[in-house]
N, C-alpha and C positions, 0 to 999 in steps of 0.2 A: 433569168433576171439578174444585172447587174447591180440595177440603181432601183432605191425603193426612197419615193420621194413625200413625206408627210404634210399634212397644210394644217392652220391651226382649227379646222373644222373636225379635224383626229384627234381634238382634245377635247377631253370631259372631265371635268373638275381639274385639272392641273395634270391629268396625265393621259397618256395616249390610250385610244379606247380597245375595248377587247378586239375588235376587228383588225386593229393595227397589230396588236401585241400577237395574235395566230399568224397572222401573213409572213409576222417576222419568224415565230419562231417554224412557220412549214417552209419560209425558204432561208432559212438561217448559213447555211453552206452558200448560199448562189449569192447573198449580198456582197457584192463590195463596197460601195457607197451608197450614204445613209443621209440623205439630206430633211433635215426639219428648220431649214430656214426663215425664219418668219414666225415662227411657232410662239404668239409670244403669249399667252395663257399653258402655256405648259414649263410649270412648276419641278415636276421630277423624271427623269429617264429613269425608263427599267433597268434589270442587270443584261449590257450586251454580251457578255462573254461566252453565249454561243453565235456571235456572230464572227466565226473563226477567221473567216477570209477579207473580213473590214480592212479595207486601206482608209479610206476617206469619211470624215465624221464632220457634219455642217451643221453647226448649230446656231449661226449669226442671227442677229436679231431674237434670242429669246430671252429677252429681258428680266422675266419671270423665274429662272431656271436657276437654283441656288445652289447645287451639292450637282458633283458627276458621281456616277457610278464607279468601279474601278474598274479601269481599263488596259491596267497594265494583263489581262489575258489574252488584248487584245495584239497578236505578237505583229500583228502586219499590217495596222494601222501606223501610217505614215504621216497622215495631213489632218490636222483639227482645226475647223472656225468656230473661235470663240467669242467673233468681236459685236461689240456691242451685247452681251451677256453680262449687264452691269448689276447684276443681284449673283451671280456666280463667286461663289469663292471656292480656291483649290488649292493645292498643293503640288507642283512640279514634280514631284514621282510620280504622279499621275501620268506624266505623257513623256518618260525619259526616252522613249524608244523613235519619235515620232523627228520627221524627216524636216516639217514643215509647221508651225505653230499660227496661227494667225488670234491674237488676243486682245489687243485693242477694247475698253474700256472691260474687261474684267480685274478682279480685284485675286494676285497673288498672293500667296504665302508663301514666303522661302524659307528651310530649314535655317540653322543655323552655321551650316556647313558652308566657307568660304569656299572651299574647293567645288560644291556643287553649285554654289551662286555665278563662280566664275564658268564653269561650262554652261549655264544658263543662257548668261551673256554670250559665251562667244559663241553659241548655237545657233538660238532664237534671236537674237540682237535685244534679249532684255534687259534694260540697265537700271529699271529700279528696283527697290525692295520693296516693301511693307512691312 
């Protein structure tokens, strides 16, 4: 298994249900792309970071979804959609490693590090703060 694709029928009360949470962790090495698009009743992701092999992490459309897990153990996770995640808030250390950002109406936090604001920009092409 490459792709493990969740719908929001895998959610119960705001998070993904124990049926989801075993499949992930019995193929947690074979995942590489994790799509919960649409997901938009689910409130909080579990901790991925035994999903070692994750490139790709699609969360667009989860409206609901306010806090990430931390994903900087995530070493080979390249691409995140975040867009339209308009109750998410984060912080950019979250995803320094990541090849492709797609963000579009979530809501950032930048440290107060110019030097990291400006790799932000010239990375991602994000040019606002909050």
């Amino acid at each position: 298994m490459n792709e493990l694709e969740i719908t929001d029928g895998d959610i119960i009360n705001g998070e993904l249900s124990q049926a989801i949470l075993d499949r992930l962790a019995r193929d947690a090495e074979s995942i590489t792309r994790l799509d919960l698009s649409g997901c938009a009743n689910l409130t909080t992701l579990p901790d991925l970071s035994n999903l070692t092999n994750l490139t790709e992490l699609y969360l667009k459309g989860c409206a609901n979804l306010s806090t990430l897990p931390d994903l900087s153990k995530l070493t080979k996770l390249m691409f995140l959609n975040l867009e339209g995640c308009r109750n998410l808030h984060f912080t950019p250390e979250l995803i320094r490693q990541l090849a492709e950002l797609e963000e579009r109406g979530c809501r950032i936090y930048y440290p107060r590090s110019e030097e990291h604001t400006s790799e932000l920009q010239s990375r991602y092409g994000i040019s606002y703060a909050v």
